[in-house]
Structure formats: C-alpha cells, structure tokens
N, C-alpha and C positions, 0 to 999 in steps of 0.2 A: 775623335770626331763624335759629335753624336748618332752615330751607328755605332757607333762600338761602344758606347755607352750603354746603349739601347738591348745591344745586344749583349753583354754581359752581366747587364740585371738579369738575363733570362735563360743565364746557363751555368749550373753549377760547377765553377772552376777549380774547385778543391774535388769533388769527385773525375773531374777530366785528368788533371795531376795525378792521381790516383793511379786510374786505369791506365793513363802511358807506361806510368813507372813498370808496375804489375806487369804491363806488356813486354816492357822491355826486359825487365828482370827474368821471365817467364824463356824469352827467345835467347839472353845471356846465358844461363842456367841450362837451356836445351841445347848450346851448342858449343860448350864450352869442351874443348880438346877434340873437337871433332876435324878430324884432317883435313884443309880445303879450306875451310871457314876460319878467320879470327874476328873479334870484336875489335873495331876503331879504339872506342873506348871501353872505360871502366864498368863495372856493372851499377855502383849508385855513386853520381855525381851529386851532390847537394848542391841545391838551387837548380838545376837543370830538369825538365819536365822534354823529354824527349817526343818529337815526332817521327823520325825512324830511328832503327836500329844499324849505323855502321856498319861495314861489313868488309874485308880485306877478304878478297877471292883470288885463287890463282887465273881463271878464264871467266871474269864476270858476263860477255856476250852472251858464250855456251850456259853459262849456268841461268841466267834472265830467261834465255829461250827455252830451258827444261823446265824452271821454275813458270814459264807461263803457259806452257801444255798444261801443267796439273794446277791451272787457274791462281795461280800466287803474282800478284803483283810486285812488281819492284820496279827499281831506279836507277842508272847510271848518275851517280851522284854528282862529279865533275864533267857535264857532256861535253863542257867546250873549253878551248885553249884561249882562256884572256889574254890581250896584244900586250898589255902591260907587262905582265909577270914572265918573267926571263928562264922558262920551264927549262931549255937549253942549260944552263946553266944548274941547276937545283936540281940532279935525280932521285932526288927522296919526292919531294914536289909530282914529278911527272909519273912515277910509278905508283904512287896514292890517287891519283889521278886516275891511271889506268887499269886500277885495282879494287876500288872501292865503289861496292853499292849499296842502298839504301834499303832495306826490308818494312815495312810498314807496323807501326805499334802505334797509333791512334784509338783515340778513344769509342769508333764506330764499332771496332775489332770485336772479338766474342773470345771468349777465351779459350774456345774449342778451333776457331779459326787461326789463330797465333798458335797453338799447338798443330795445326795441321802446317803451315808454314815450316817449323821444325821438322816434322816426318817427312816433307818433301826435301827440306835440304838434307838431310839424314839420306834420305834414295840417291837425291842426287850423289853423295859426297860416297855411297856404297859403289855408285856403279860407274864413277868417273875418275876418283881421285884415289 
C-alpha cells in the first residue's frame, strides 16, 4: 500500500533486523538449559527476523502471572482453538497449544530490558520449577 511504502522509506529495516535478532539471540543464550523454559525454535534461523521469542513452558498462566508482577510482558501464543483444526485428534498440536508463549524481542526493546526479562524467568524458574 502506499503507507507502507511511505513508511518504510522512514525506518531503517536492516537495523530493526538487527536488533530482533540480537534480542532474540540474547534471550536464546540466557535461557538455554534452564529448567522450565525451552526455545520453540532454533537460536539463528536464516531469513527469519523474529518478533517474539517462543517459549515451551511447563504452566504458562502461572508463569505470564509472575512474569507480570515484575512488569515483563508476554503472550499466550495459541489463545484460541480454531473450529477447523481437529486438536482432538493431534496431541502434539494441542499441547504446543497449551504450552507455548511468546516473550517480546522487538526492536523498541533496550538491551538491558531483554536481559531483565531473563533475570525474571531465571527467579521465576528458581522458585517454581
């Protein structure tokens, strides 16, 4: 469209790329073998310019709710059960589903704030799991 035109003359998208990556590499590298938490995926997918970071939890509700006392946003990645897709059937499907959330690595991020993100799941994952 021309708003997106518009708007991407006026935003450096090779340094936004950048700083997801950096984010996500940052949160992959902080939470790697930490009990609780696994990464969805890989830590550098090529071609892939991430907006969250994945996340396989054992109790994503409880952990979203600790994680937003000490102010860390996050996302129920799957919130709803599409009519089409036969979850019933597919338990890999429906436990990805009810397992996985989303942590934020956008480019707004500071790189002190993505490392606080880690410190917070780090407490969480000390005094829960």
């Amino acid at each position: 469209t021309g708003f997106s035109r518009w708007a991407c003359n006026r935003v450096d998208i090779a340094a936004i790329k950048k700083k997801r990556k950096n984010h996500y590499a940052c949160l992959y590298s902080g939470l790697k073998g930490l009990n609780g938490i696994e990464s969805l995926l890989p830590e550098n997918t090529e071609g892939v310019t991430p907006w969250l970071f994945l996340a396989l939890v054992r109790s994503p509700v409880h952990m979203q709710g600790f994680l937003k006392t000490r102010g860390v946003n996050s996302i129920q990645f799957w919130s709803f059960y599409h009519k089409a897709f036969p979850f019933q059937r597919d338990s890999y499907a429906k436990f990805l589903k009810q397992h996985v959330i989303g942590l934020p690595v956008h480019q707004d991020l500071t790189t002190g704030e993505v490392a606080r993100i880690s410190e917070v799941i780090h407490e969480y994952c000390r005094r829960f799991d």
